[in-house]
MIVOSE-711098 format. One record per atom (N, C-alpha, C): residue number from 1; residue in three letters; chain; atom name; x, y, z. Coordinates in steps of 0.05 Angstrom, whole numbers, plus 5000, padded with zeros to 4 digits. Each point is the difference from the previous one (the first is absolute). Layout:
# residues N
<NUM; "ala"; "A"; "CA"; <X; Y; Z>>
...
This chain:
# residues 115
<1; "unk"; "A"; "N"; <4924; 5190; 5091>>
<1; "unk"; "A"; "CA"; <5023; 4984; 4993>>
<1; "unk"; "A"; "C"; <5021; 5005; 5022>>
<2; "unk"; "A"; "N"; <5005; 4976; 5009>>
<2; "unk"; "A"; "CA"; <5034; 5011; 5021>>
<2; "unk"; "A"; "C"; <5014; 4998; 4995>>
<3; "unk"; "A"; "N"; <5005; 4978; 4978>>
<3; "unk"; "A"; "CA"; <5032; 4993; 4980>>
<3; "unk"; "A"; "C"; <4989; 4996; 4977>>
<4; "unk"; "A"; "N"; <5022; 5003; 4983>>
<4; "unk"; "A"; "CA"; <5004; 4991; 4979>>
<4; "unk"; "A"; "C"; <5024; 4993; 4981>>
<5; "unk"; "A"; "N"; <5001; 4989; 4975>>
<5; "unk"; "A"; "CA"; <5024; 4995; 4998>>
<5; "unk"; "A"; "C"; <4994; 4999; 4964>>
<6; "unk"; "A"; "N"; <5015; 5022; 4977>>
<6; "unk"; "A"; "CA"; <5000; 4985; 4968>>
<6; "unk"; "A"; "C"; <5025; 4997; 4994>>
<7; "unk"; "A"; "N"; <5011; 4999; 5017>>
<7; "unk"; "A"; "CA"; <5033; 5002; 4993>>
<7; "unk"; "A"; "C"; <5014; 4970; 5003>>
<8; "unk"; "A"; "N"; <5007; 4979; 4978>>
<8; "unk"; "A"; "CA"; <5008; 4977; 5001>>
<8; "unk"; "A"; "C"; <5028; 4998; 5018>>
<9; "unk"; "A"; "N"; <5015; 5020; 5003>>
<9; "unk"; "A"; "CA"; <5021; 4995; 5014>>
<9; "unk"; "A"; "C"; <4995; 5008; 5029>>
<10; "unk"; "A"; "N"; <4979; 5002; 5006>>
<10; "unk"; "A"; "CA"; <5008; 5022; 5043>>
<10; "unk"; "A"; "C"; <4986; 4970; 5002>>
<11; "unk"; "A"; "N"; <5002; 4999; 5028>>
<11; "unk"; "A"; "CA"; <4997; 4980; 5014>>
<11; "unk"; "A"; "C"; <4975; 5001; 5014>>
<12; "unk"; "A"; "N"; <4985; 4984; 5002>>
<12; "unk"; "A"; "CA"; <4975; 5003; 5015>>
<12; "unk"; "A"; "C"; <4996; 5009; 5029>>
<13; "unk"; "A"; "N"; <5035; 4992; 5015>>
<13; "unk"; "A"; "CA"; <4989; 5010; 5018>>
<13; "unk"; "A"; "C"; <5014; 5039; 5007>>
<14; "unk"; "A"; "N"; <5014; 5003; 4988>>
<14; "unk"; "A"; "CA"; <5004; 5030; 4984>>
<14; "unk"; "A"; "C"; <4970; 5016; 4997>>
<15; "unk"; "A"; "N"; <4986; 4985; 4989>>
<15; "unk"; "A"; "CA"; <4973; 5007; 4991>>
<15; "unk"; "A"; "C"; <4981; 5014; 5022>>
<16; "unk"; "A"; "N"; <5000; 4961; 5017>>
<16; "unk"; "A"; "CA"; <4986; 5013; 5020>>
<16; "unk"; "A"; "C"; <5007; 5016; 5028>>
<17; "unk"; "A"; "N"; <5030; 5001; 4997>>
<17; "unk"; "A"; "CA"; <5010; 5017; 5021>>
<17; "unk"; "A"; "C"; <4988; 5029; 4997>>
<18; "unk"; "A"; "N"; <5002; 5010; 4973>>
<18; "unk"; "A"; "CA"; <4985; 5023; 4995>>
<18; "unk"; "A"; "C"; <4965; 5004; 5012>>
<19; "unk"; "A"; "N"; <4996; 4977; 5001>>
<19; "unk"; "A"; "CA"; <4965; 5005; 5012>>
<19; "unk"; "A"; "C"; <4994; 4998; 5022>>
<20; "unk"; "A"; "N"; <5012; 5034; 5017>>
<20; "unk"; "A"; "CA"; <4987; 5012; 5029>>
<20; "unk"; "A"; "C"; <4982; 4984; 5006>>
<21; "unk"; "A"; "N"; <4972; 5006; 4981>>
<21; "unk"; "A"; "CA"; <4978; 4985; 5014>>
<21; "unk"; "A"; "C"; <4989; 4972; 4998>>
<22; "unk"; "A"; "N"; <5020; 4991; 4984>>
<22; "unk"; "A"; "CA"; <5002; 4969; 5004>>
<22; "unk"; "A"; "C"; <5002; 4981; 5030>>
<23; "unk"; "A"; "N"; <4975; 4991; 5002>>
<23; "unk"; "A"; "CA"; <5000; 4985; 5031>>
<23; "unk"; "A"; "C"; <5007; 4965; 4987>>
<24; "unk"; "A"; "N"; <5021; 4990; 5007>>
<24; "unk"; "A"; "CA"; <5012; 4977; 4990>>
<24; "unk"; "A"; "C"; <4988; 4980; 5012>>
<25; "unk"; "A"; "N"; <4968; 5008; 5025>>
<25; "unk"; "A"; "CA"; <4995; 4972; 5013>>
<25; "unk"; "A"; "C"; <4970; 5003; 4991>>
<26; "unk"; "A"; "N"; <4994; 5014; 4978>>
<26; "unk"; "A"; "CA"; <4971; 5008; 4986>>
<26; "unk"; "A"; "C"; <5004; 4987; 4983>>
<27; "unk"; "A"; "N"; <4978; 4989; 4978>>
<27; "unk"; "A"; "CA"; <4997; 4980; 4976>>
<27; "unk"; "A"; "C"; <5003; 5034; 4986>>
<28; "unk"; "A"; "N"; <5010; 4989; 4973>>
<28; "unk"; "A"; "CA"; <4997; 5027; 4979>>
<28; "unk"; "A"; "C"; <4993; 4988; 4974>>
<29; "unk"; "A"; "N"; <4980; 5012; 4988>>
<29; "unk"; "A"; "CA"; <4997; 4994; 4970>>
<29; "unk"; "A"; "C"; <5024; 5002; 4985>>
<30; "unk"; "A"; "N"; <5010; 4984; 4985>>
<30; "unk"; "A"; "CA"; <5028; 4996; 4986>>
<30; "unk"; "A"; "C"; <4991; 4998; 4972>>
<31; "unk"; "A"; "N"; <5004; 5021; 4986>>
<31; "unk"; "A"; "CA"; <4993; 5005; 4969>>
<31; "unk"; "A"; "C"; <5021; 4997; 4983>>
<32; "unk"; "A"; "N"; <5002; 4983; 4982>>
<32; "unk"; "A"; "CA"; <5026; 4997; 4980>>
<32; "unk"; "A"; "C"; <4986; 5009; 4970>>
<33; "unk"; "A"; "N"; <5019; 5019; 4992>>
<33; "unk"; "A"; "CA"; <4996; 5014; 4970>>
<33; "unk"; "A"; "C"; <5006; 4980; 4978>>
<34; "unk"; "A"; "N"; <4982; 4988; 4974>>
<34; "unk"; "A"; "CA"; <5015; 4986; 4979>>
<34; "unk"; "A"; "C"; <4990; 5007; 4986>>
<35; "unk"; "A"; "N"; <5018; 4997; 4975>>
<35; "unk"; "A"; "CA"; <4993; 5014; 4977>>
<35; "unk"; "A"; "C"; <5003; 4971; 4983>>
<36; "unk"; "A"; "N"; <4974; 4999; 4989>>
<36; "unk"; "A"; "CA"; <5001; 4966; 4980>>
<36; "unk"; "A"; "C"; <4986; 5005; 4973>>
<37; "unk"; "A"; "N"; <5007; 4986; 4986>>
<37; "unk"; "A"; "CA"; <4983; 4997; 4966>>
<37; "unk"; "A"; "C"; <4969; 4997; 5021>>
<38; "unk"; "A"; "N"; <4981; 5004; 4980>>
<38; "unk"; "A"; "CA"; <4972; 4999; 5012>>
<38; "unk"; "A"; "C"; <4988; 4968; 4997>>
<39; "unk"; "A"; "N"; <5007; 4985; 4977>>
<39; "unk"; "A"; "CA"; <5007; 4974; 4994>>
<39; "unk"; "A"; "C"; <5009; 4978; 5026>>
<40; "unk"; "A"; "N"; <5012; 5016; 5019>>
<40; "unk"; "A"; "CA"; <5020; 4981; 5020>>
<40; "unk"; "A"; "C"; <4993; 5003; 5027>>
<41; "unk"; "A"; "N"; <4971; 5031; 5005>>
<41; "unk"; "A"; "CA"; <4990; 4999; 5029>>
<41; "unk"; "A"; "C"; <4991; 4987; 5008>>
<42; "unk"; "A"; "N"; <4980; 4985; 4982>>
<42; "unk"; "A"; "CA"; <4990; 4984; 5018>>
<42; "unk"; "A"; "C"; <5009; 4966; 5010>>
<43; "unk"; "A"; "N"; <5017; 4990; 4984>>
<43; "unk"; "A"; "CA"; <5020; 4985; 5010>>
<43; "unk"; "A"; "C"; <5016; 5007; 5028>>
<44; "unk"; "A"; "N"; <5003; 5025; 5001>>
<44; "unk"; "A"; "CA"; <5019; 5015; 5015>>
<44; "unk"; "A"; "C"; <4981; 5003; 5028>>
<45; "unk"; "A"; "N"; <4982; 5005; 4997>>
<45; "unk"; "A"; "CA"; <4965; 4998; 5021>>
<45; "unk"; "A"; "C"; <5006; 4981; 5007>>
<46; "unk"; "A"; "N"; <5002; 4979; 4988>>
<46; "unk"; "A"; "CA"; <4983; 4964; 5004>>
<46; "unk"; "A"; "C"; <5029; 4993; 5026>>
<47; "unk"; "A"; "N"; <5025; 5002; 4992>>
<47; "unk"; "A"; "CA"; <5027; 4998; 5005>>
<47; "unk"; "A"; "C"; <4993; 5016; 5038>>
<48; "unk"; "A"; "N"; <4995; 5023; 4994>>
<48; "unk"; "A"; "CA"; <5003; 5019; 5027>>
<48; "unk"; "A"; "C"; <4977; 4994; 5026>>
<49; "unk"; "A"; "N"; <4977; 4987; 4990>>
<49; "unk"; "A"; "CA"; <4980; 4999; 5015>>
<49; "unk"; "A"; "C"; <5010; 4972; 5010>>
<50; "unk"; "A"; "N"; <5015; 4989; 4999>>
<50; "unk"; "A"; "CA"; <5015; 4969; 5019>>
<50; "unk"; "A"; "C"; <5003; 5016; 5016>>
<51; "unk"; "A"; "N"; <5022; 5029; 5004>>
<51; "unk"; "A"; "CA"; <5015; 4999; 5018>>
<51; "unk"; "A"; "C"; <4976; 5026; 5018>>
<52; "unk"; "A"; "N"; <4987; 5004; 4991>>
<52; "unk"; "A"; "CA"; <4972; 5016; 5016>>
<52; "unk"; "A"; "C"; <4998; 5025; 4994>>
<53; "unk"; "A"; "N"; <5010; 5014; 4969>>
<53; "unk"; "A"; "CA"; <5003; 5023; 4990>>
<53; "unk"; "A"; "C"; <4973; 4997; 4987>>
<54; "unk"; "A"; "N"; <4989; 5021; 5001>>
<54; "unk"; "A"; "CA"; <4975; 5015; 4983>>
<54; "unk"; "A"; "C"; <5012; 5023; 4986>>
<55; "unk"; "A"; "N"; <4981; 5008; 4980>>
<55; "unk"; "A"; "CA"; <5012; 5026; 4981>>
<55; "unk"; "A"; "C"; <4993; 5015; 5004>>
<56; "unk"; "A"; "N"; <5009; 5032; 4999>>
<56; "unk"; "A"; "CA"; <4986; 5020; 4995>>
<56; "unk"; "A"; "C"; <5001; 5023; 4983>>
<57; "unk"; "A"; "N"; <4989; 5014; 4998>>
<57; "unk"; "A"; "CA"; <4991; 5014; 4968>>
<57; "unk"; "A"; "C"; <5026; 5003; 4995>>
<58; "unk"; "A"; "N"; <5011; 5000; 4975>>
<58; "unk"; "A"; "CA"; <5020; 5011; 4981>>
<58; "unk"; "A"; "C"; <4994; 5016; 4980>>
<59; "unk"; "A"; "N"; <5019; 5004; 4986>>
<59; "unk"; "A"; "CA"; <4996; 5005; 4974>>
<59; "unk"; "A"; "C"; <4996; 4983; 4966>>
<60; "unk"; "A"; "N"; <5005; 5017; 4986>>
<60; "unk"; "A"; "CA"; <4996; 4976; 4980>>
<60; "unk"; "A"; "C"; <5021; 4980; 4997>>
<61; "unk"; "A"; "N"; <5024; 5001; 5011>>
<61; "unk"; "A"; "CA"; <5018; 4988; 4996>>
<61; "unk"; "A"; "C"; <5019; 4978; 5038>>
<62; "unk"; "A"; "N"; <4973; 5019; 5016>>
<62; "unk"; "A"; "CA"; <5021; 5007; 5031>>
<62; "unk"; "A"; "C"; <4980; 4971; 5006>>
<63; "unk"; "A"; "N"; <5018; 4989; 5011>>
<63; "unk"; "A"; "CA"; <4975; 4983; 5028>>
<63; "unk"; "A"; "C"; <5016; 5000; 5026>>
<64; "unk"; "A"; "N"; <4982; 5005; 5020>>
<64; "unk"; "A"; "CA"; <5010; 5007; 5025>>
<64; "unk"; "A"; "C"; <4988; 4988; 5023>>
<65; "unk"; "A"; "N"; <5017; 4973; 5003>>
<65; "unk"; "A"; "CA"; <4998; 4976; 5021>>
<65; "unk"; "A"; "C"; <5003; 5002; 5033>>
<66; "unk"; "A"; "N"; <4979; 4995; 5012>>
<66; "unk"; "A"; "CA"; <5008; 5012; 5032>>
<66; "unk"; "A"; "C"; <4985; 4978; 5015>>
<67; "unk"; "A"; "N"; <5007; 5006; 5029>>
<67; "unk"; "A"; "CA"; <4998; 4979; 5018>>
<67; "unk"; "A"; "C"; <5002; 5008; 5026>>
<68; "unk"; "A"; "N"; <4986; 4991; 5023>>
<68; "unk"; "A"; "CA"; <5004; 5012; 5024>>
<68; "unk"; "A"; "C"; <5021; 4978; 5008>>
<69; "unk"; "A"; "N"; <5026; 5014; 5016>>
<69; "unk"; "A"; "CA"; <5018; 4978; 5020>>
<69; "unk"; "A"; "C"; <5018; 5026; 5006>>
<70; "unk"; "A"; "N"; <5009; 4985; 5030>>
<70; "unk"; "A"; "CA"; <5011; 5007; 5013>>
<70; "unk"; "A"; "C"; <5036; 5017; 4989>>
<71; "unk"; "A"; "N"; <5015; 5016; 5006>>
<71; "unk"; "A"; "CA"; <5018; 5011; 4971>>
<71; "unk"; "A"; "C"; <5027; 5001; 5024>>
<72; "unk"; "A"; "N"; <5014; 4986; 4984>>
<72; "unk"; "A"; "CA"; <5026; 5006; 5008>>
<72; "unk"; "A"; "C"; <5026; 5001; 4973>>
<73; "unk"; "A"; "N"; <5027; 5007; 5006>>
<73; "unk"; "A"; "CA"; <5014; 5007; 4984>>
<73; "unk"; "A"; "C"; <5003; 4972; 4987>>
<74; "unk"; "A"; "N"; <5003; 4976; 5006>>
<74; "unk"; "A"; "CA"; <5006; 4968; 4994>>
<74; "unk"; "A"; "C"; <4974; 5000; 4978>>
<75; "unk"; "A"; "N"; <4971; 4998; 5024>>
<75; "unk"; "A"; "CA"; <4984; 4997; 4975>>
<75; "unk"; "A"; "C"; <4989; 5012; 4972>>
<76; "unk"; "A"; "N"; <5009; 5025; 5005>>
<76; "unk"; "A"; "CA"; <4997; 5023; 4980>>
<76; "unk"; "A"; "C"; <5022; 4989; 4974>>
<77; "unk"; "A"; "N"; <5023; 4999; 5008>>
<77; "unk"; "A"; "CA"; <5019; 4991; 4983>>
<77; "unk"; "A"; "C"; <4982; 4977; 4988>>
<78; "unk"; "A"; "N"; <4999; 4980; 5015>>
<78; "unk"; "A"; "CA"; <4991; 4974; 4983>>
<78; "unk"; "A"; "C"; <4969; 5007; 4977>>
<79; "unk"; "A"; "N"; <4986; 5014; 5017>>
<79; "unk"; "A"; "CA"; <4978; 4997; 4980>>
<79; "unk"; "A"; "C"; <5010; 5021; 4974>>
<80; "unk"; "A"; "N"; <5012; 5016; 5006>>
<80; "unk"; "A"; "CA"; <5005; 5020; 4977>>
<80; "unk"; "A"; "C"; <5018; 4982; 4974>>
<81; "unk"; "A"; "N"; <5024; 4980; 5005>>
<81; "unk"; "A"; "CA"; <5003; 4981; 4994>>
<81; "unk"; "A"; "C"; <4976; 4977; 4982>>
<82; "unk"; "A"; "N"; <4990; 4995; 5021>>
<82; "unk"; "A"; "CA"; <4977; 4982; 4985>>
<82; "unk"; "A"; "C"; <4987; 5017; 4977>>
<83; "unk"; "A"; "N"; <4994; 5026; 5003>>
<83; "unk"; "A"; "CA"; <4978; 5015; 4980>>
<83; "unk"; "A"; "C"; <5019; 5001; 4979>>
<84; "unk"; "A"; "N"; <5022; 5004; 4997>>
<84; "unk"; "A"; "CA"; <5018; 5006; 4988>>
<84; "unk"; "A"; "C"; <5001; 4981; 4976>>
<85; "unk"; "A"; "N"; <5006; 4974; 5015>>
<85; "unk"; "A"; "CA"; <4999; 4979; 4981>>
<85; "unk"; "A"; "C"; <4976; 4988; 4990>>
<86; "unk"; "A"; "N"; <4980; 5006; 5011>>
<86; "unk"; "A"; "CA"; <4971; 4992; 4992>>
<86; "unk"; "A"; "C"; <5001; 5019; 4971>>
<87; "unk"; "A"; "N"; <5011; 5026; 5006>>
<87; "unk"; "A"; "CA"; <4992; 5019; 4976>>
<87; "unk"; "A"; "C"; <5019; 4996; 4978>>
<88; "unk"; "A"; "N"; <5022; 4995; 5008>>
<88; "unk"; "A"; "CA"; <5027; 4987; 4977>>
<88; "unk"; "A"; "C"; <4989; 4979; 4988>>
<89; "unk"; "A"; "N"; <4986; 4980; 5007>>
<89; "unk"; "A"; "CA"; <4997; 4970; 4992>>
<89; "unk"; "A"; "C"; <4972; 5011; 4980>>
<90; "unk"; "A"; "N"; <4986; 5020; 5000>>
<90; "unk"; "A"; "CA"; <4976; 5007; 4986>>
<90; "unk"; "A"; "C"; <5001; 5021; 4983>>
<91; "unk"; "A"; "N"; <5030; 5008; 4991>>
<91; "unk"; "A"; "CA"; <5012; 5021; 4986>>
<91; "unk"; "A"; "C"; <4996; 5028; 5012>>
<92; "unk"; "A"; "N"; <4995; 5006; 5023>>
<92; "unk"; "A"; "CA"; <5000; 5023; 5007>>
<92; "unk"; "A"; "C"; <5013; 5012; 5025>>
<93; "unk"; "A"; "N"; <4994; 5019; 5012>>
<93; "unk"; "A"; "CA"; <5032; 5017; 5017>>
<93; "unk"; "A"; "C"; <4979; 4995; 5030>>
<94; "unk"; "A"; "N"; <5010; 5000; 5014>>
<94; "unk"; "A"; "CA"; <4992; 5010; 5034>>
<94; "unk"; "A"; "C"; <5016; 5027; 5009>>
<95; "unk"; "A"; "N"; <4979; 5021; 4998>>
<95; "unk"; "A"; "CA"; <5010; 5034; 5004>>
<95; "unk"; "A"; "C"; <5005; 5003; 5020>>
<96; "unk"; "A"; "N"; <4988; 4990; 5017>>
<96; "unk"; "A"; "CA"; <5007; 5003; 5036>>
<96; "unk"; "A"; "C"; <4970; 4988; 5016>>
<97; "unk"; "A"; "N"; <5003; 5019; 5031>>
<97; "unk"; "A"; "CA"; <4987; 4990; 5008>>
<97; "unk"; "A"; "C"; <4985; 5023; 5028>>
<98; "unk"; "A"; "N"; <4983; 4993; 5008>>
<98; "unk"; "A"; "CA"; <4993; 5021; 5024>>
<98; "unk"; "A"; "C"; <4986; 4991; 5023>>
<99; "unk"; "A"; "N"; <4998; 5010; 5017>>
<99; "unk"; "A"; "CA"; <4997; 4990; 5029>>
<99; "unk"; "A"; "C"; <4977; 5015; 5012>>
<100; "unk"; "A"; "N"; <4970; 4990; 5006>>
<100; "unk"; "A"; "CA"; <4977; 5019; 5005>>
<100; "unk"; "A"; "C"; <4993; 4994; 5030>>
<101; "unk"; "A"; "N"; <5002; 5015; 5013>>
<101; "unk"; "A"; "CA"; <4986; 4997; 5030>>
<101; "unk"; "A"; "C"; <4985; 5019; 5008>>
<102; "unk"; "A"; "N"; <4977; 5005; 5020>>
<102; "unk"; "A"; "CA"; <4985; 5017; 5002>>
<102; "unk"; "A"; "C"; <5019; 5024; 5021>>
<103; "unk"; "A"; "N"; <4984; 5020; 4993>>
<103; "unk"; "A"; "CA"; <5017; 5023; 5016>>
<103; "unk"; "A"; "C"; <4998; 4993; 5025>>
<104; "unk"; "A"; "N"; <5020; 5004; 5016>>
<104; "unk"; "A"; "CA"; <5001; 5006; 5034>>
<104; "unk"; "A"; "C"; <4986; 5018; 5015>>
<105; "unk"; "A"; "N"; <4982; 4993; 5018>>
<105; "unk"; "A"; "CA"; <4978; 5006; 5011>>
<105; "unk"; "A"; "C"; <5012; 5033; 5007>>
<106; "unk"; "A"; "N"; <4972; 5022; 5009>>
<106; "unk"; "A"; "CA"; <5015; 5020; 4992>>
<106; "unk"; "A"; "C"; <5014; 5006; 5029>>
<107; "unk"; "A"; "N"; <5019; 5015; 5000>>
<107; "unk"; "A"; "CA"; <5008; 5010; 5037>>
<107; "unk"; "A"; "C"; <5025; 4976; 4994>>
<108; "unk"; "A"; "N"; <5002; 4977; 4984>>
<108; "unk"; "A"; "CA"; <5021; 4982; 5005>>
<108; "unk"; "A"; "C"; <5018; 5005; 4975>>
<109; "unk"; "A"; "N"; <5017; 5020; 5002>>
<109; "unk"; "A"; "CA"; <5028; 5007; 4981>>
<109; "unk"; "A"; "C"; <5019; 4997; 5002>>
<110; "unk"; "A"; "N"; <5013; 4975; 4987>>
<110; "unk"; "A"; "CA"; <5025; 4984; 4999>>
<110; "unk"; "A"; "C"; <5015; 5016; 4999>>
<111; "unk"; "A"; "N"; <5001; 5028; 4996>>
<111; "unk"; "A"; "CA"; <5019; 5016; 4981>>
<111; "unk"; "A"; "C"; <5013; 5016; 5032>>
<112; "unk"; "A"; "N"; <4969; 5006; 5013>>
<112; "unk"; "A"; "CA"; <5000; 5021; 5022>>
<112; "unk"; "A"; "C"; <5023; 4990; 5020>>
<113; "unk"; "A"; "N"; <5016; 5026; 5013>>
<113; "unk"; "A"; "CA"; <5022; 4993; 5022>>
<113; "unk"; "A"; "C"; <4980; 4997; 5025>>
<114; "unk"; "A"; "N"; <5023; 4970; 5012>>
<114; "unk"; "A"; "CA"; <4987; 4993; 5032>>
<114; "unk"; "A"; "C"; <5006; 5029; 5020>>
<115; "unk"; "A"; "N"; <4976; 5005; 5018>>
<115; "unk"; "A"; "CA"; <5010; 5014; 5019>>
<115; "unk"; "A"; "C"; <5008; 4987; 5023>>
């Protein structure tokens, strides 16, 4: 994970300023947390797969919508937005969200000082 964000008030790009190893010109799996009646997922499925979200495992109550695209602070805002209201309109909450990219090859550490 390189960012993340459950906090309805910080800002997405707050979020991802925090993620060192966030490379902003890499696609990143973009995972949004919702919590819905079990009655309303799959409506909530049918709704997300327009916009090219597939699910992945939750819990009994969790469904957790993700998508490969490119991540910036603009689009992060908007889709977190969108999940938001997808999950309001189906009686349930959007908890946050997380940002998956593969690790950085080894010997290449964002962190490490230039000599």
């Amino acid at each position: 994970m390189v960012a993340a964000s459950f906090d309805d008030a910080e800002a997405c790009s707050t979020a991802l300023a925090r993620g060192v190893t966030w490379d902003p010109d890499a696609p990143v799996l973009l995972r949004h947390h919702l919590r819905l009646p079990a009655d309303r997922i799959e409506q909530v499925l049918a709704i997300a797969a327009q916009d090219g979200y597939s699910p992945a495992i939750g819990g009994e109550d969790l469904l957790y919508l993700q998508r490969e695209q490119l991540l910036d602070a603009l689009h992060c805002a908007q889709e977190r937005a969108r999940m938001a209201s997808l999950a309001q309109r189906h009686d349930g909450d959007a908890l946050g969200w997380e940002a998956l990219q593969p690790a950085p090859p080894p010997g290449d550490n964002p962190i490490a000082p230039a000599h």
